[in-house]
SETORFI-233622 format. One record per atom (N, C-alpha, C): residue number from 1; chain; atom name; x, y, z. Coordinates in steps of 0.001 Angstrom, whole numbers, padded with zeros to 6 digits. Layout:
<pts>
+-----+------+------+---------+---------+---------+
| pos | unit | site |       X |       Y |       Z |
+-----+------+------+---------+---------+---------+
| NUM |    A |   CA |       X |       Y |       Z |
...
+-----+------+------+---------+---------+---------+
</pts>
This chain:
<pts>
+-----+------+------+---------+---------+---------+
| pos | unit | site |       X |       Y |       Z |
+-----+------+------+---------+---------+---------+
|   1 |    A |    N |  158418 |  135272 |  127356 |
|   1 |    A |   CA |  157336 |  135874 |  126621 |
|   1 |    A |    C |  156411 |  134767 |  126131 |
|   2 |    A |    N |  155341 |  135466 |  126023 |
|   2 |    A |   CA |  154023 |  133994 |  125907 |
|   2 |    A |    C |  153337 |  134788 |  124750 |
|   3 |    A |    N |  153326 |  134349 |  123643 |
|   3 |    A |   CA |  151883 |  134686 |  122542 |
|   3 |    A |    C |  150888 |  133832 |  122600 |
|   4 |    A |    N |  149539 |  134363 |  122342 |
|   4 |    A |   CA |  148509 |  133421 |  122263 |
|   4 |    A |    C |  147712 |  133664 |  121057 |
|   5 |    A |    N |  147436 |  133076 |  119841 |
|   5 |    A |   CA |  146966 |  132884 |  119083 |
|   5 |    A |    C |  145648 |  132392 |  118955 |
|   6 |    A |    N |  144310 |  133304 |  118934 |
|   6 |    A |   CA |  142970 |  133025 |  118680 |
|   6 |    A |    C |  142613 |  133384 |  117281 |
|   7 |    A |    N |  141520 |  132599 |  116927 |
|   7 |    A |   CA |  140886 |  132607 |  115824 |
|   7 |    A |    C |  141562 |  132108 |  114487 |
|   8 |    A |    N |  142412 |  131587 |  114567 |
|   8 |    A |   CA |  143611 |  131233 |  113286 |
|   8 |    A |    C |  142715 |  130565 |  112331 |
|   9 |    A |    N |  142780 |  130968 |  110751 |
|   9 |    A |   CA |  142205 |  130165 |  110177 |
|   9 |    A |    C |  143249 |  128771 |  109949 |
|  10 |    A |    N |  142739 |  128110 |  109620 |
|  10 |    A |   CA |  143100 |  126388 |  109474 |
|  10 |    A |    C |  144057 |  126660 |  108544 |
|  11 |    A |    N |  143799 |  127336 |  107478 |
|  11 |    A |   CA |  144936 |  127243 |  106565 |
|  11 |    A |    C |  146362 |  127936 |  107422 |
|  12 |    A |    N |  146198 |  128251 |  107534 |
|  12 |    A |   CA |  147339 |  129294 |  108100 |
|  12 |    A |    C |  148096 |  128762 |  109243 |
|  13 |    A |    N |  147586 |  127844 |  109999 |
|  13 |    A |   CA |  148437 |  126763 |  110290 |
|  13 |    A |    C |  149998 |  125945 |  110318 |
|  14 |    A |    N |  149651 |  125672 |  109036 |
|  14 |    A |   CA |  151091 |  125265 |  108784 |
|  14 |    A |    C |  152018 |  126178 |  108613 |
|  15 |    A |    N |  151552 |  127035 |  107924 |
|  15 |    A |   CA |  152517 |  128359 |  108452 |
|  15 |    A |    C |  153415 |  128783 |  109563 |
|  16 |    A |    N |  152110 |  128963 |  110139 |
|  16 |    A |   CA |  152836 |  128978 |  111786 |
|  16 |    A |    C |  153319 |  128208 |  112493 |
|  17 |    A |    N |  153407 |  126932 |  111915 |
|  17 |    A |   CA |  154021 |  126027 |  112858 |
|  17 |    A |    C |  155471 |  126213 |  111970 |
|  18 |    A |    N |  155629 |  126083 |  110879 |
|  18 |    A |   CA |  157023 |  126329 |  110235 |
|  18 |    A |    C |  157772 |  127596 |  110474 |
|  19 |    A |    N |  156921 |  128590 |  110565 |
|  19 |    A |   CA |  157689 |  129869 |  111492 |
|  19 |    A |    C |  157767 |  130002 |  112621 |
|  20 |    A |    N |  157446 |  129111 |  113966 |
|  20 |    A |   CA |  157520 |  128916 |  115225 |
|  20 |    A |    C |  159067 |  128034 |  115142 |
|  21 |    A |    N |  159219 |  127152 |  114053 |
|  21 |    A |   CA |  159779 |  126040 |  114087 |
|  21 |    A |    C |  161191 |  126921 |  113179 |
|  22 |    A |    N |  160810 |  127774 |  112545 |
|  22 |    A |   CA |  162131 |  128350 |  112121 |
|  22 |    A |    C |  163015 |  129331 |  113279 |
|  23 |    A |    N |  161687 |  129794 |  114016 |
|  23 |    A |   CA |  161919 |  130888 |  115016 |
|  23 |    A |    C |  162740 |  130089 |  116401 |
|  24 |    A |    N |  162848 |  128958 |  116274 |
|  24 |    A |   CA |  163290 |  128094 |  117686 |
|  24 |    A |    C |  162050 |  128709 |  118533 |
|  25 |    A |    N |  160997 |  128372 |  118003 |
|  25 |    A |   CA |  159622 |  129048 |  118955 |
|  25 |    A |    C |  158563 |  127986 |  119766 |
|  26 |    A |    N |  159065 |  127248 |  120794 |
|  26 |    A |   CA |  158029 |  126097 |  121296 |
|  26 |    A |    C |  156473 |  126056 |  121085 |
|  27 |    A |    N |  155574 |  125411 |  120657 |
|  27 |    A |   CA |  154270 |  125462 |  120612 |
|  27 |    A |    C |  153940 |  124488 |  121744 |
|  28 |    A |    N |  153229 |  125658 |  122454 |
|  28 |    A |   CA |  152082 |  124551 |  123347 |
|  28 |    A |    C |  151331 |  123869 |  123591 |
|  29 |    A |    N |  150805 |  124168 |  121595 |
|  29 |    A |   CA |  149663 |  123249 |  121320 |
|  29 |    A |    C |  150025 |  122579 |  119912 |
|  30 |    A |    N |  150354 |  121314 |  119551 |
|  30 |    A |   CA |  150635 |  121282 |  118501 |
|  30 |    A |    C |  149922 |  121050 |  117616 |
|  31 |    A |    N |  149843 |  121661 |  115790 |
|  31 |    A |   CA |  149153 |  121580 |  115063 |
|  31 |    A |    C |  148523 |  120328 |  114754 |
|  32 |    A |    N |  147549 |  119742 |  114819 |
|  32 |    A |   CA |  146608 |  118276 |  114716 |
|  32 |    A |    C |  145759 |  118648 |  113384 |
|  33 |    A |    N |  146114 |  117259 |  112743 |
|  33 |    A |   CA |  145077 |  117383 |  111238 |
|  33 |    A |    C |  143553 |  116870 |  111696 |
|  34 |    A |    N |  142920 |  116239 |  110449 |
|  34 |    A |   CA |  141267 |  116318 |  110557 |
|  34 |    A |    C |  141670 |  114840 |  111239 |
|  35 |    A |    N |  142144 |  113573 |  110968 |
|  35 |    A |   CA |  142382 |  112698 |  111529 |
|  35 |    A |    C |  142537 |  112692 |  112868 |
|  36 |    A |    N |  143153 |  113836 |  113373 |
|  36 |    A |   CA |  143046 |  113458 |  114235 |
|  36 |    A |    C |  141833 |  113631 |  115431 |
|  37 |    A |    N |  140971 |  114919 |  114866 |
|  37 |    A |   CA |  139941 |  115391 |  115350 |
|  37 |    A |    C |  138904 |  114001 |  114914 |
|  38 |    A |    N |  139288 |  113537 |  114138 |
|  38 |    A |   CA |  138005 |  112831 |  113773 |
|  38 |    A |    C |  137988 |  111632 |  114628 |
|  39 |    A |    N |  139178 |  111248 |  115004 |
|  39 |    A |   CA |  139345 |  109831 |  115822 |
|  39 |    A |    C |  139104 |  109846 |  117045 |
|  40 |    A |    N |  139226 |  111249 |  117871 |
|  40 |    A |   CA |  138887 |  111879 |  118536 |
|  40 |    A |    C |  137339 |  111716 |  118917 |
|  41 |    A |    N |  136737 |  111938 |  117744 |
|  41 |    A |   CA |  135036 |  112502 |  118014 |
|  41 |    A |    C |  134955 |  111046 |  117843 |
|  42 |    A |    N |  134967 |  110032 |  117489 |
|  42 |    A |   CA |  134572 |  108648 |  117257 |
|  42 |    A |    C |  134874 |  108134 |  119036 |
|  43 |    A |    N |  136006 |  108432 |  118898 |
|  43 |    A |   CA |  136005 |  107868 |  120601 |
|  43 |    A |    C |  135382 |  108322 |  121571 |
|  44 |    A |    N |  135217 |  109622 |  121496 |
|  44 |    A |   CA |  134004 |  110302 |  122036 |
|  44 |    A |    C |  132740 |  109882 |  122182 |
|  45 |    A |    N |  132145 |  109425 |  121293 |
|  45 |    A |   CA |  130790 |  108660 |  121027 |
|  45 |    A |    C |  130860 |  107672 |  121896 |
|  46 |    A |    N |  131576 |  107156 |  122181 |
|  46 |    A |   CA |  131144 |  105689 |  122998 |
|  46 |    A |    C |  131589 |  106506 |  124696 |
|  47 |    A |    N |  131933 |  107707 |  124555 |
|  47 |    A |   CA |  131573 |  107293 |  126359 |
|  47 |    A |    C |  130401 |  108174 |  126633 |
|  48 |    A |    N |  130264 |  108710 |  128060 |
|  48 |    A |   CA |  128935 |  109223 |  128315 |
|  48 |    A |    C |  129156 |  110654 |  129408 |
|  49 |    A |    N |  130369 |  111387 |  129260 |
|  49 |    A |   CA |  130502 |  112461 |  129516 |
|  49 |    A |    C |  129843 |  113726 |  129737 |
|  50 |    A |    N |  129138 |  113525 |  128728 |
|  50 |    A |   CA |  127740 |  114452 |  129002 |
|  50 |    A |    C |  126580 |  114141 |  129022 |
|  51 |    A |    N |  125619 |  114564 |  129566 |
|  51 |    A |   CA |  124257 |  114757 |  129695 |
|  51 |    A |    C |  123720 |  114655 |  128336 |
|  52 |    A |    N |  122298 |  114468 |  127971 |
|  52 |    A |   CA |  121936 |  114229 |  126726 |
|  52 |    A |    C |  121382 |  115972 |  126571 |
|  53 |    A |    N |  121111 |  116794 |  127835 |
|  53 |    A |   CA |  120789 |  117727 |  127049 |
|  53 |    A |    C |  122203 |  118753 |  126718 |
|  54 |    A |    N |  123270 |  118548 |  127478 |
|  54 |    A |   CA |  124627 |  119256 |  127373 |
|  54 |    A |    C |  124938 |  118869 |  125972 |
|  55 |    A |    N |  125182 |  117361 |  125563 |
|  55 |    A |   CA |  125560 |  117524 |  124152 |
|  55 |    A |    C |  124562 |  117656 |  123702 |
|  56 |    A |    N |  123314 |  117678 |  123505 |
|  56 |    A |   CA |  122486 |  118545 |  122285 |
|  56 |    A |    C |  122991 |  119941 |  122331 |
|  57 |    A |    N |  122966 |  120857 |  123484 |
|  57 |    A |   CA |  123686 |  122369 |  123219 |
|  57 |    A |    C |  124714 |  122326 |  122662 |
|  58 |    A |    N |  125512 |  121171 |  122461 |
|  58 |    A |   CA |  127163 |  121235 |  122120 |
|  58 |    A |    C |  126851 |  121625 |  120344 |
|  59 |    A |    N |  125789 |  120199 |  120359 |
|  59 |    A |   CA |  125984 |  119740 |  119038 |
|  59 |    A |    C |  125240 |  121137 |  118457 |
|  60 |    A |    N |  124322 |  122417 |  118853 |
|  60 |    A |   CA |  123701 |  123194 |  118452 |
|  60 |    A |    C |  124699 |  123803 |  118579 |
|  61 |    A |    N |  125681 |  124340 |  119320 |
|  61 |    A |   CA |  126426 |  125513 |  119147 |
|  61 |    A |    C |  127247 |  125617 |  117973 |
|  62 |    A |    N |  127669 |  124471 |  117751 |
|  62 |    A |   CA |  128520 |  124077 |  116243 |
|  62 |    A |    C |  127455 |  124105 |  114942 |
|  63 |    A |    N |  126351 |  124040 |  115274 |
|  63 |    A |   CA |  125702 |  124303 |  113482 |
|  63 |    A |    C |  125568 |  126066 |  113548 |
|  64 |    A |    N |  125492 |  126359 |  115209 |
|  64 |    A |   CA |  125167 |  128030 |  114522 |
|  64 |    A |    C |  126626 |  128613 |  113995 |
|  65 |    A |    N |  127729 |  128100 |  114645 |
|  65 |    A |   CA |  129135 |  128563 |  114357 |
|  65 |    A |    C |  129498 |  128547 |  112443 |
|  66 |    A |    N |  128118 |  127749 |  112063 |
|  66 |    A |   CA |  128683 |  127225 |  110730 |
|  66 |    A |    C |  128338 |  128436 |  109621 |
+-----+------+------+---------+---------+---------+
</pts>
């Protein structure tokens, strides 16, 4: 059996990883703090993966999400 979990708020998180983890329940994705997203987006910056107009849409889709 496979669950898939969309939209989770952030808080709720740790939750679920402690009831996956009580449940003997494998996660496929494991819970990552802001550190790690953030070290992430820093390393990001230095390569050149996208197009300058692809990340401008990127970077626009995230202020309307806000």
């Amino acid at each position: 059996m496979e669950i898939m979990l969309k939209n989770v708020q952030k808080k709720h998180l740790p939750l679920i990883s402690e009831l996956a983890r009580t449940l003997k329940i494998e996660l496929s994705e494991p819970v990552e703090d802001d550190a790690y997203y953030l070290t992430a987006m820093e390393e990001g910056e230095k390569t050149s993966i996208l197009s300058v107009q692809e990340e401008s849409d990127f970077i626009n889709s995230l202020k309307v999400q806000q």
